[in-house]
C-alpha positions in Angstrom: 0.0 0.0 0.0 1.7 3.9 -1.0 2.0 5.8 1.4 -0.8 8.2 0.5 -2.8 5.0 0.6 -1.9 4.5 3.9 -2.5 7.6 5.4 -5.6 8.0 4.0 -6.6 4.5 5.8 -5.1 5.8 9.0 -7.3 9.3 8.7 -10.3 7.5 7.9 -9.8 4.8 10.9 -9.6 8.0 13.0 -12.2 9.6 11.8 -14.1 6.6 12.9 -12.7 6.1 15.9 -13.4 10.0 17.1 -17.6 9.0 15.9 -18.0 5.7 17.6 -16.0 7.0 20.8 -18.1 10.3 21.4 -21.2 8.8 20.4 -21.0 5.8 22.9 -20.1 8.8 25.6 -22.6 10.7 24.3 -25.5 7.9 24.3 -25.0 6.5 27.3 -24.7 10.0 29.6 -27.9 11.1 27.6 -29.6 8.3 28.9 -28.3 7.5 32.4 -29.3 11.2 32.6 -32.0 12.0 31.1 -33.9 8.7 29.9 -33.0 9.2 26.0 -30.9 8.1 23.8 -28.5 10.2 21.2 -30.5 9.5 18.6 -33.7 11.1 20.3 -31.8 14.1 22.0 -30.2 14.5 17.9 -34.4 14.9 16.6 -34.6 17.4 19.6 -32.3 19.2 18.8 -32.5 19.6 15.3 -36.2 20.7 16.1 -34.9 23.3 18.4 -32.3 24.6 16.0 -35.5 25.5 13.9 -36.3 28.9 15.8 -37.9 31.3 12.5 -41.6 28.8 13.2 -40.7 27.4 16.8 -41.9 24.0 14.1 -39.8 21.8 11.9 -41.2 20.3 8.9 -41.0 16.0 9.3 -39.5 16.2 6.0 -37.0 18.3 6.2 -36.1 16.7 9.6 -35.3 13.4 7.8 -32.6 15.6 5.4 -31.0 16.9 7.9 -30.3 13.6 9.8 -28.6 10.5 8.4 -31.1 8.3 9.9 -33.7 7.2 7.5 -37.2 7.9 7.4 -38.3 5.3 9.2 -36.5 5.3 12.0 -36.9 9.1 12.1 -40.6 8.6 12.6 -40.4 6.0 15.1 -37.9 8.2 17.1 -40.5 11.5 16.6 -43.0 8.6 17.8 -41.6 8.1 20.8 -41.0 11.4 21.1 -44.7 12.4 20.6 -45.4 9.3 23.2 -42.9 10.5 25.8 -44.6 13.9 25.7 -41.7 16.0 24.2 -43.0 16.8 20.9 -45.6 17.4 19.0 -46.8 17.0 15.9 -49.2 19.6 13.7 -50.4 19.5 10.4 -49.5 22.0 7.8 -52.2 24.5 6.6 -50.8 24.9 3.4 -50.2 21.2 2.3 -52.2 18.8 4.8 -49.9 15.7 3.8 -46.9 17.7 5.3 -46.5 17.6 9.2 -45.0 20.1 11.6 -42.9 19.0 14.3 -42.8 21.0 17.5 -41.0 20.8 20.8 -43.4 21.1 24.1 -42.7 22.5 27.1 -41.5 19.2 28.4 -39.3 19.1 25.5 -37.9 22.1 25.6 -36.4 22.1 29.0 -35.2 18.7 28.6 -33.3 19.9 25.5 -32.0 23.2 27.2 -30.5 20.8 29.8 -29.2 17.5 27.6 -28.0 20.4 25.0 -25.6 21.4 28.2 -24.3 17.7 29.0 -24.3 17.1 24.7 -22.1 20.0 24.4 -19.7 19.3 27.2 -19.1 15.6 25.8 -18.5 16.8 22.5 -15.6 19.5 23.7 -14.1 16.6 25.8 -14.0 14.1 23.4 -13.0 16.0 20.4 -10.5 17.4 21.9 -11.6 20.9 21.8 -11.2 23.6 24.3 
């Protein structure tokens, strides 16, 4: 194997290794803390980021994750089952849903946000 080859091996295996380390951490504080996993706190948050509507369209959630739609909407399900979203249809095109966080939600967010951010400094090394 060149060299090049070689390195790029090496980059990729530690690219990996950085993923699968900080989303093990990262999984198993959310739920000894706060009863989800990463993937459900990673719908929360990418509801949250949507502050213009306070809502997030389903489908543009599932673009914006590399899930795929079904497990997307069994996440939002238990989500929506858990109390910590809800879900509203659109006005303007009634097969398109809206996803919103509820109150519940949102402070669980603001604090798992804190805990997901603090893993993700300490174990990508940043400062």
């Amino acid at each position: 194997m060149a060299t090049t080859d070689r390195q790029l091996v090496e980059q990729w295996r530690s690219i990996q290794d950085a993923y699968f380390r900080t989303s093990c951490a990262l999984d198993r504080a959310l739920e000894a803390k706060f009863d989800i996993g990463l993937n459900e706190f990673e719908i929360l948050d990418l509801v949250a980021e949507d502050t213009d509507t306070n809502a997030c369209r389903m489908k543009a959630l599932g673009e914006r994750t590399p899930m795929t739609q079904s497990a997307v909407s069994k996440v939002v399900d238990r989500l929506e089952k858990a109390g910590l979203l809800a879900r509203h249809s659109c006005p303007e095109d009634r097969r398109s849903l809206y996803l919103e966080l509820t109150e519940a939600g949102r402070t669980l967010h603001r604090q798992a946000a804190v805990e997901h951010r603090a893993l993700l400094k300490e174990n990508l090394n940043l400062s």
